[in-house]
Structure formats: C-alpha cells, structure tokens
Backbone as JSON Lines, residues from 0, in Angstrom:
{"i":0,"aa":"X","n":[0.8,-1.18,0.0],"ca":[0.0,0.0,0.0],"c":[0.85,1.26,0.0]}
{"i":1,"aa":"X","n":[1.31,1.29,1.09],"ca":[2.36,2.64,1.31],"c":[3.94,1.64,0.94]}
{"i":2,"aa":"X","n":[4.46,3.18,-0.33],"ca":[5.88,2.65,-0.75],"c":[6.72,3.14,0.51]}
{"i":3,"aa":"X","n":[7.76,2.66,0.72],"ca":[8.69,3.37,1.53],"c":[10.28,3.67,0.77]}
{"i":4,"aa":"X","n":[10.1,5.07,0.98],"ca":[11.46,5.95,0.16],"c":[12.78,5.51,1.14]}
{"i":5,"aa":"X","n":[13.53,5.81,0.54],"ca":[15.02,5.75,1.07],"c":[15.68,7.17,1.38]}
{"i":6,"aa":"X","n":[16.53,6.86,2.6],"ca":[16.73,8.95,2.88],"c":[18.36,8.36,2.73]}
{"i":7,"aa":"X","n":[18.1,10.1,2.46],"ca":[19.85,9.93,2.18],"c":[20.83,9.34,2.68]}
{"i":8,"aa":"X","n":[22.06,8.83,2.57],"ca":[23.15,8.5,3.65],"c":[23.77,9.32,4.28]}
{"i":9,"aa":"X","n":[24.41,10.56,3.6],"ca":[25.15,11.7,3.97],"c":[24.49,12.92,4.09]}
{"i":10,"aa":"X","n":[25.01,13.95,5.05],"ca":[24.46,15.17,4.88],"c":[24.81,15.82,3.9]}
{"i":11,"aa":"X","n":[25.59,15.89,2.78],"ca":[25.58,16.33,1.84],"c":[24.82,16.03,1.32]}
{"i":12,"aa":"X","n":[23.53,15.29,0.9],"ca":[23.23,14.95,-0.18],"c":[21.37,16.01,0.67]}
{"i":13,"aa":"X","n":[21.78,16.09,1.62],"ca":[20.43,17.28,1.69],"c":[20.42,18.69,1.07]}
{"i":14,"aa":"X","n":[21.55,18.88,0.96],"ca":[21.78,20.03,0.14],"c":[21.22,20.49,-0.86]}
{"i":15,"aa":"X","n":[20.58,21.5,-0.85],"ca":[20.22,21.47,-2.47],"c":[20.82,22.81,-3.16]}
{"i":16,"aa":"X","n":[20.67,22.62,-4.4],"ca":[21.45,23.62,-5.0],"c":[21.02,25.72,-4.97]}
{"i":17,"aa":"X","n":[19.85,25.57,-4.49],"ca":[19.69,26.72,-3.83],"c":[20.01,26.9,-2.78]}
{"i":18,"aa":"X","n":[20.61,25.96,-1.73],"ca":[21.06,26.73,-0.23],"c":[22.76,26.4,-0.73]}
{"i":19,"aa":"X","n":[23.44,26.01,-1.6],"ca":[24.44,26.35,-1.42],"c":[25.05,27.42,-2.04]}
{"i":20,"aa":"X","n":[26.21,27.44,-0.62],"ca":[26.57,29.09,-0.72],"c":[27.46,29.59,-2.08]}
{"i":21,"aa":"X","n":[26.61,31.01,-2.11],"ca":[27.12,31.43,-3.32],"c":[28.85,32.29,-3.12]}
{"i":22,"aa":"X","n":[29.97,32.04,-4.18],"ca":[30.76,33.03,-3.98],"c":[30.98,33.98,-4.17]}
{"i":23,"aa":"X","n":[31.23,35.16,-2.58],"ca":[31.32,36.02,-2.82],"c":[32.73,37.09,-3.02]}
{"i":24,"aa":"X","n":[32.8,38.07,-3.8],"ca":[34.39,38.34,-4.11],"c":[34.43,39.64,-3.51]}
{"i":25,"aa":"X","n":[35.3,39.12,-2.26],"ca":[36.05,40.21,-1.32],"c":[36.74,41.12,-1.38]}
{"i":26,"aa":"X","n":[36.39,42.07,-0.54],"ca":[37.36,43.29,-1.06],"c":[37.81,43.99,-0.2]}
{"i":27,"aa":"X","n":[38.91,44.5,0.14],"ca":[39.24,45.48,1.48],"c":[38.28,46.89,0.81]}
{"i":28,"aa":"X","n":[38.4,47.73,2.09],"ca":[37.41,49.3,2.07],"c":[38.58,50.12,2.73]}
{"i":29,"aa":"X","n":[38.73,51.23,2.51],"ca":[39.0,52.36,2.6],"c":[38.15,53.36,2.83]}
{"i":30,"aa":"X","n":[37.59,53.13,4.05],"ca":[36.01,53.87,4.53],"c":[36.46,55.27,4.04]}
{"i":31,"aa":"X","n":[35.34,56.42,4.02],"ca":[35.02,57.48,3.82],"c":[36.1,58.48,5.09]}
{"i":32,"aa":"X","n":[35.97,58.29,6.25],"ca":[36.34,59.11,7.36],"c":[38.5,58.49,7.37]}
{"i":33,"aa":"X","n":[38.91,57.83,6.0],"ca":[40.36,57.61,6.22],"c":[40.84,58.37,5.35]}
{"i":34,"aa":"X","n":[42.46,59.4,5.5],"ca":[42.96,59.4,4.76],"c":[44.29,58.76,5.08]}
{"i":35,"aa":"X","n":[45.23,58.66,3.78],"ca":[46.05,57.88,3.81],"c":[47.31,58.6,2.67]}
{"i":36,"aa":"X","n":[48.2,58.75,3.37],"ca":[49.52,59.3,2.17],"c":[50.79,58.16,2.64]}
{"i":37,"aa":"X","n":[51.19,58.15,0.88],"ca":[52.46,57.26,1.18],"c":[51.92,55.92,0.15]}
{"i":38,"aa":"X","n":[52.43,54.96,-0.26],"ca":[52.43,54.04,-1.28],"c":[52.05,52.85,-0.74]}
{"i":39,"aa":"X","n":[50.43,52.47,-1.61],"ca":[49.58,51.49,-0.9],"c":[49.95,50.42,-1.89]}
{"i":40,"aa":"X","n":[49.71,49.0,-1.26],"ca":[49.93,47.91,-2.18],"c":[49.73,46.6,-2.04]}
{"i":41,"aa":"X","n":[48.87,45.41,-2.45],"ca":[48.38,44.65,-1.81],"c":[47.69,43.34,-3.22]}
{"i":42,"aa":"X","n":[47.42,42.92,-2.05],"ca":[47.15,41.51,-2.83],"c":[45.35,40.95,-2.98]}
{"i":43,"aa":"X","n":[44.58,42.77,-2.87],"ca":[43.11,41.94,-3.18],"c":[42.67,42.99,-3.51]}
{"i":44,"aa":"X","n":[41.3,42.51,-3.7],"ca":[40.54,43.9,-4.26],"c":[40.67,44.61,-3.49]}
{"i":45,"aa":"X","n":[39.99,46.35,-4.11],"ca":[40.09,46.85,-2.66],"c":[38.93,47.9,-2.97]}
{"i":46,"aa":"X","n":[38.22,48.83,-2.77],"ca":[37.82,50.23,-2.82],"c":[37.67,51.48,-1.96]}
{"i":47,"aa":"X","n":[37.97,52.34,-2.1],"ca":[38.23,53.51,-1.75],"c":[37.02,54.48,-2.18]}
{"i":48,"aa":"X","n":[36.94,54.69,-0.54],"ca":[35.65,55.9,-0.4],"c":[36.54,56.72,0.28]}
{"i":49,"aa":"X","n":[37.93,57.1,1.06],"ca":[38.27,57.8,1.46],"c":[39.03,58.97,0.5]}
{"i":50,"aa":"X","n":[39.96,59.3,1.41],"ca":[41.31,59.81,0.28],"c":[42.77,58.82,0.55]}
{"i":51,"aa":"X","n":[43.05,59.18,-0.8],"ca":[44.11,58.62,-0.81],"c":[45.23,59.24,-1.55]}
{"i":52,"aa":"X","n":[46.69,59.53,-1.08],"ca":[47.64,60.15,-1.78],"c":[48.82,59.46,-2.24]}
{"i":53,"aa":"X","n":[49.69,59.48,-3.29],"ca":[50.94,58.56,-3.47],"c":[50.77,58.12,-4.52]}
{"i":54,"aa":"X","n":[51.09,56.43,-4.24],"ca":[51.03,55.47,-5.15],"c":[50.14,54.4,-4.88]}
{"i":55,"aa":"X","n":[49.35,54.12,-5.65],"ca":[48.37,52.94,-5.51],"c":[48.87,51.65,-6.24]}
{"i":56,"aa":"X","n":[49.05,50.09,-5.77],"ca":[49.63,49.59,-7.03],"c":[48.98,48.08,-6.07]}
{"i":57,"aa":"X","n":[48.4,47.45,-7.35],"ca":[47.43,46.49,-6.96],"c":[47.23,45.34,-8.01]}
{"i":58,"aa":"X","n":[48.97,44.87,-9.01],"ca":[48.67,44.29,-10.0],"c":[48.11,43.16,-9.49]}
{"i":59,"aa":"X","n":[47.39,42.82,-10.61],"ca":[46.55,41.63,-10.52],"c":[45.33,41.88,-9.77]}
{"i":60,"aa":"X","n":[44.57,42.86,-9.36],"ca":[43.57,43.05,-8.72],"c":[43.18,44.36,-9.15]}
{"i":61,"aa":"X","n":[41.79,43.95,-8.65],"ca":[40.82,45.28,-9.27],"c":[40.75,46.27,-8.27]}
{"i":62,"aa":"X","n":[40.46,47.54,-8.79],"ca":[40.38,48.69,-8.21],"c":[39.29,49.63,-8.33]}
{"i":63,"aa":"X","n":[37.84,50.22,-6.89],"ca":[37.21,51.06,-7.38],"c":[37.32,52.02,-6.93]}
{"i":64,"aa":"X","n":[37.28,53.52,-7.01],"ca":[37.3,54.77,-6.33],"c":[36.07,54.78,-6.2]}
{"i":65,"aa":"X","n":[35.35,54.76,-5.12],"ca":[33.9,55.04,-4.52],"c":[33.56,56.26,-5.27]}
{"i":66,"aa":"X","n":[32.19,56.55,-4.98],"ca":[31.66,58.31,-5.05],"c":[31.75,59.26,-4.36]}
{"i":67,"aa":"X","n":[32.41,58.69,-3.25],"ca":[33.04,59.49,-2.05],"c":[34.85,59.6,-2.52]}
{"i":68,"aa":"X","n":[35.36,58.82,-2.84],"ca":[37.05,58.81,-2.65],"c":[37.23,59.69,-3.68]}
{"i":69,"aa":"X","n":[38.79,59.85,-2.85],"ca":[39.44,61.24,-3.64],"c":[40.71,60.59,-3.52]}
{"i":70,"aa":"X","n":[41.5,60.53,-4.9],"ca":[42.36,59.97,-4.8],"c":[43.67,60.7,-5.94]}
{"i":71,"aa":"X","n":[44.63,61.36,-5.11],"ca":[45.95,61.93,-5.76],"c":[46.93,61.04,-5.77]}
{"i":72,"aa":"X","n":[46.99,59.94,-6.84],"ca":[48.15,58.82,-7.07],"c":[48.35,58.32,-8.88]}
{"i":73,"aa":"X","n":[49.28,58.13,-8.87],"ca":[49.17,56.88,-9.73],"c":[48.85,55.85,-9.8]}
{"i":74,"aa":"X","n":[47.94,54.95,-9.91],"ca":[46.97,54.03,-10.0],"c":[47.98,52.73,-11.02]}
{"i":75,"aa":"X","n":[48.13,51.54,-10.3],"ca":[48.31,50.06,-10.84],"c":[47.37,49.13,-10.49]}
{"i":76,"aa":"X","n":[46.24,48.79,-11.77],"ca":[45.9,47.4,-11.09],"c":[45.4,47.03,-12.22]}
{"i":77,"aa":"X","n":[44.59,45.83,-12.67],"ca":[44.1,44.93,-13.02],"c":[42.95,45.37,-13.7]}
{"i":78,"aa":"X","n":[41.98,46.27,-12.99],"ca":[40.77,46.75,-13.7],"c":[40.44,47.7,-12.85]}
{"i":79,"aa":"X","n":[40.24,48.71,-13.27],"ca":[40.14,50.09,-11.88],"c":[39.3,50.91,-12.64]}
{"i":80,"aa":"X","n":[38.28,50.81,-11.9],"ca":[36.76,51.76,-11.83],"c":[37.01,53.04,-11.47]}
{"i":81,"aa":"X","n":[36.26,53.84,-11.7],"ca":[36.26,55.51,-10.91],"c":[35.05,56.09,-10.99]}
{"i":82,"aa":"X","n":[34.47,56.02,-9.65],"ca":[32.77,56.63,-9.47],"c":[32.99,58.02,-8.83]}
{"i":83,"aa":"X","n":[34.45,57.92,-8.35],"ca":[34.76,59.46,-7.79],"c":[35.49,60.71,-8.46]}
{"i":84,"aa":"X","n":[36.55,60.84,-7.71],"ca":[37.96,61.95,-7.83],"c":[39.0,61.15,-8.59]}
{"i":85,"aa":"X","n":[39.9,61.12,-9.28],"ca":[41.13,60.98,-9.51],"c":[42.12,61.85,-9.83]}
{"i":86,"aa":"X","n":[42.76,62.33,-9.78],"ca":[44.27,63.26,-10.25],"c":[45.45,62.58,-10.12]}
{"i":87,"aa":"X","n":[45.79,61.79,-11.25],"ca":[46.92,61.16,-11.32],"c":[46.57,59.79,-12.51]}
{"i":88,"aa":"X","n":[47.86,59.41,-13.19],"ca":[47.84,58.81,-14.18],"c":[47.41,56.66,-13.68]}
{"i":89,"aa":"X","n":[46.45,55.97,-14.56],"ca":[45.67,55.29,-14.34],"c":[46.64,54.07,-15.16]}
{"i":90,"aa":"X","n":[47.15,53.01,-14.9],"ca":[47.45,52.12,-15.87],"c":[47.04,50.49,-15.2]}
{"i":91,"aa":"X","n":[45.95,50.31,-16.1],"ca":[45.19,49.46,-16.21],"c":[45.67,48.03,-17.05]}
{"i":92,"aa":"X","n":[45.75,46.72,-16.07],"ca":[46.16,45.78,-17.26],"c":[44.89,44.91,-17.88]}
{"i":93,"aa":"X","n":[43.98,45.36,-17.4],"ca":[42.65,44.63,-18.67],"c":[41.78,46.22,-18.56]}
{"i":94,"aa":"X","n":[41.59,46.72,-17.83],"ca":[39.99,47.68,-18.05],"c":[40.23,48.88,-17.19]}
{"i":95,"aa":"X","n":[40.11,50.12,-17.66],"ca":[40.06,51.22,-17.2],"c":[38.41,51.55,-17.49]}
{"i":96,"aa":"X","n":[37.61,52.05,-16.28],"ca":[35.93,52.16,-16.36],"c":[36.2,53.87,-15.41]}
{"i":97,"aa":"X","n":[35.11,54.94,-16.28],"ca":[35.1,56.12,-15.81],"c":[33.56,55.59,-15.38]}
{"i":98,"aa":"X","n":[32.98,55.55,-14.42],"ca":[31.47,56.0,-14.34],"c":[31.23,57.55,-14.32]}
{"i":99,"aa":"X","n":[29.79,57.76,-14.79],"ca":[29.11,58.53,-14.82],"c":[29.42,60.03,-13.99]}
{"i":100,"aa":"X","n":[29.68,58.96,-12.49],"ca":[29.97,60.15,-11.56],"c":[31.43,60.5,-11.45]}
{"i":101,"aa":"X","n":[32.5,59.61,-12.28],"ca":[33.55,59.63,-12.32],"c":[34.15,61.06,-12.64]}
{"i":102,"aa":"X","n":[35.33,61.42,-12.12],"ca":[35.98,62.43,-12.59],"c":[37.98,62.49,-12.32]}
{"i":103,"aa":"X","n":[38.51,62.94,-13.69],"ca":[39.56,61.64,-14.16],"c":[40.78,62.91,-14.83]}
{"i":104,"aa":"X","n":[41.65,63.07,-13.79],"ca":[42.45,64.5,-14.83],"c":[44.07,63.43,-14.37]}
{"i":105,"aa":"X","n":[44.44,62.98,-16.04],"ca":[45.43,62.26,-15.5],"c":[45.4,61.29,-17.41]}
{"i":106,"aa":"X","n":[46.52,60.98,-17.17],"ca":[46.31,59.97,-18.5],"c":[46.15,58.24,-18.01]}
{"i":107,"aa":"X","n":[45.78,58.08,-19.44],"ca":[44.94,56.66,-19.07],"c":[45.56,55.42,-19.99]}
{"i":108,"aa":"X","n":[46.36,54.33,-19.31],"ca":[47.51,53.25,-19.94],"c":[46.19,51.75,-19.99]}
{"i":109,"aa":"X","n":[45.35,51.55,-21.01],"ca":[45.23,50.37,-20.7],"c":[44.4,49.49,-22.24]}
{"i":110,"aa":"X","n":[44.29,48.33,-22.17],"ca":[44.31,47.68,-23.69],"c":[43.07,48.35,-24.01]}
{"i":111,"aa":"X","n":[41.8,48.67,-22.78],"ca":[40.38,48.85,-23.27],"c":[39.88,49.81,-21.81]}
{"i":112,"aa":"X","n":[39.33,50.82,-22.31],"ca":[38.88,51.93,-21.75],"c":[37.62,52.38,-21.95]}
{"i":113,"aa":"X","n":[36.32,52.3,-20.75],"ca":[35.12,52.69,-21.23],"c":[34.63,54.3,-20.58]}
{"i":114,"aa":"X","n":[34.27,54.7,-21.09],"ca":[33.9,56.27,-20.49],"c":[32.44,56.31,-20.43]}
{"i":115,"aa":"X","n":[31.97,56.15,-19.27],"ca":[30.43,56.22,-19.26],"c":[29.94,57.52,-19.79]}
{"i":116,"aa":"X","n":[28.41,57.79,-20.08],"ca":[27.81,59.47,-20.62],"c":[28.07,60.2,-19.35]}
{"i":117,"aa":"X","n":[28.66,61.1,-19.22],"ca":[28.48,61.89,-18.04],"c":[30.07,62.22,-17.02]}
{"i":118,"aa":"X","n":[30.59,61.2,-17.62],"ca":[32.04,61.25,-17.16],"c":[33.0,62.37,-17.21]}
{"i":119,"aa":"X","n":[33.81,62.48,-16.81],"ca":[34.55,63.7,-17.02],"c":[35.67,63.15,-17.08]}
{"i":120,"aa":"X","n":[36.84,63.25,-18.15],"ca":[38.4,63.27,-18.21],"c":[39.33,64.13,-18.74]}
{"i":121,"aa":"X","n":[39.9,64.45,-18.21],"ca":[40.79,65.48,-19.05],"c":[42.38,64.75,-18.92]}
C-alpha cells in the first residue's frame, strides 16, 4: 500500500542547490572618514571611499574609487573603476571604467577603456 522511500546516507546529499553558498568576491574598504599618504599595495581587491595620496599599485587586482574617494596617485591594477575623484595617471592591465559620476584628470595606460555618458576626463 504505502511505498517506503530511502533517505539519504550523507548530509551532503540534503543540500540542495539553492542553499548552497554562493561566492562572494572580497574586497578590502577604505572607509570614507580615512585618509592615507604614502604608497599602498596589496594583494586583493580593494575600494576607496576615502582619500588617498601617493602610489596605488594592486597588479593583478581590481580597483574602485567610490563616489566618495578622492584619490591623488598613480593608480596600478588589473581593472580600476572611478565613481569618484582621480588626479593622477591610471594604468590598467585589462579595463580602465570612468562611471558617470567619475571624474579623471590624468592619462589613461590600458588595452580597453570605457567612459560612461556623463564622465569627465581630461
């Protein structure tokens, strides 16, 4: 009358593919209330809502300037965004991105460069 099912052996196998965890890609912050002078450099993402002065250098990792950060450096990394300030030259080894709110006085080193409508570079 009544079939009887079989339950799993392992707790893995309760899992289902909606509760497992998704990855997420980490990033250090440079809150709003830091500034920082002198030559930053590191081994992960990172973004910057503060200020920042010097040298920024972050090969192999991506880089965003918040809409808050203000940043007087030369810029090294991997793919580096700008929603804020920049003054200083940008060299990018896959992607240089101006957003909208971006604003960018400095020259720009990289294979592919997008300038959102609204951007500002000089």
């Amino acid at each position: 009358m009544w079939k009887k099912t079989e339950l799993p052996q392992s707790s893995s196998d309760y899992i289902s593919s909606a509760a497992a965890p998704k990855v997420v890609e980490e990033r250090a912050i440079i809150g709003v209330s830091i500034l920082l002078k002198g030559d930053l450099s590191g081994e992960e993402h990172l973004l910057i809502q503060g200020q920042v002065e010097g040298t920024v250098r972050l090969d192999g990792n991506n880089l965003t300037v918040g809409s808050q950060g203000r940043v007087k450096a030369d810029i090294h990394a991997k793919v580096i965004s700008v929603e804020g300030e920049v003054r200083g030259n940008l060299f990018g080894q896959e992607k240089i991105i101006i957003r909208k709110t971006g604003n960018v006085k400095g020259n720009l080193v990289s294979p592919r460069v997008s300038l959102e409508e609204g951007a500002t570079f000089k």
